[in-house]
C-alpha positions in Angstrom: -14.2 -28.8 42.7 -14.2 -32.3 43.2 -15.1 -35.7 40.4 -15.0 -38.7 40.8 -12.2 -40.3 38.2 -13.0 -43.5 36.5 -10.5 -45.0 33.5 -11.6 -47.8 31.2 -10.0 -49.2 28.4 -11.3 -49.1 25.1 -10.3 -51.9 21.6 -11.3 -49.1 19.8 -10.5 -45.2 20.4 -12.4 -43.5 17.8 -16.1 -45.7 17.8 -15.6 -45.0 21.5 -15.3 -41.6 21.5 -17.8 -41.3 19.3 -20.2 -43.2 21.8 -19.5 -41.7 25.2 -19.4 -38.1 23.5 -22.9 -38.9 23.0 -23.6 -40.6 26.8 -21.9 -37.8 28.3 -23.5 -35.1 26.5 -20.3 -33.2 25.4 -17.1 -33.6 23.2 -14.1 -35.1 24.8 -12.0 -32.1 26.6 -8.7 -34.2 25.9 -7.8 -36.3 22.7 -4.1 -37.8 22.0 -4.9 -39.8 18.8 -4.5 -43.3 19.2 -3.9 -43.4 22.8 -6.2 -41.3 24.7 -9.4 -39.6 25.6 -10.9 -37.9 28.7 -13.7 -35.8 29.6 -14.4 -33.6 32.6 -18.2 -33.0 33.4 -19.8 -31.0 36.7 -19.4 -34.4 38.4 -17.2 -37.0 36.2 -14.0 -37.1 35.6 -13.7 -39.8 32.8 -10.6 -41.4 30.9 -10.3 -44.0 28.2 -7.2 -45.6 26.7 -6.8 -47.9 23.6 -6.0 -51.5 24.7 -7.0 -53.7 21.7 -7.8 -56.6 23.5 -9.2 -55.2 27.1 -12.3 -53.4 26.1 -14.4 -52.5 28.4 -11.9 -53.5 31.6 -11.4 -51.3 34.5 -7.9 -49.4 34.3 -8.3 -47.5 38.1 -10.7 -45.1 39.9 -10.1 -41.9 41.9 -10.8 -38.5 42.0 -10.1 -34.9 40.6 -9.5 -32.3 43.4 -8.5 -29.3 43.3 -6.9 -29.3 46.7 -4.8 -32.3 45.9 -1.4 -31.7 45.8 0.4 -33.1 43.6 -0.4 -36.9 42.0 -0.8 -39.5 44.0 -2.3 -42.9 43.6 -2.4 -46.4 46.1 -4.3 -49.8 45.9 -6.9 -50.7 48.1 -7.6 -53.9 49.7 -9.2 -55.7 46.5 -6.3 -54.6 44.4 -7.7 -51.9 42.8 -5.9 -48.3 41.5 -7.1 -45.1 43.2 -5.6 -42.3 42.6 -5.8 -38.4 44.0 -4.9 -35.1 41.6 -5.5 -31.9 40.6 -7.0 -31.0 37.1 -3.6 -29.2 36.5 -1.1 -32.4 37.3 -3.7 -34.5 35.4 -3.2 -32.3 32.5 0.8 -32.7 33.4 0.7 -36.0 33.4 -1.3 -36.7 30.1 1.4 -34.8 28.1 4.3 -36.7 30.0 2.9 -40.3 28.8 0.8 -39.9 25.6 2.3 -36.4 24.2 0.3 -33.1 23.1 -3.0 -33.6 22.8 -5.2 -32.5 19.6 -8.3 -31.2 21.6 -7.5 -29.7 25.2 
């Protein structure tokens, strides 16, 4: 399967889960308290991260694919973040910068 990632960042990580559990239609899949949130739909691939301050501001884009080895990610020619994983090094990587999540 294959989503399209996008990461914002939030000022506030509980209102804002609270608000795109309702856009989206489903609970967050991933929670480390304080820091992090993400949910994977059928097509959506969505991350936030508390960054009191930057609300609302585009972190990077990419995509979810389960062919992708490894974690990669490069800037494109407007100088924004891309990057290319798997669901499993995703999951890898969340628990290498934010610790063990509370809902996974």
């Amino acid at each position: 399967m294959k989503r399209f990632h996008i990461a914002l960042a939030v000022n506030d990580l509980e209102a804002s889960i609270a608000d795109y559990d309702l856009r989206l239609g489903q609970s967050a899949d991933v929670i480390v308290p304080g820091q992090y949130a993400m949910w994977r739909t059928d097509l959506l691939n969505f991350s936030i991260n508390q960054q009191p301050g930057c609300g609302g501001q585009l972190r990077h884009v990419g995509f979810e694919d389960d062919g992708a080895q490894g974690f990669t990610s490069e800037t494109d020619v407007n100088g924004l973040a891309w990057e290319l994983f798997s669901a499993v090094e995703q999951d890898l990587r969340i628990r290498q910068m934010h610790g063990e999540p509370v809902a996974d």
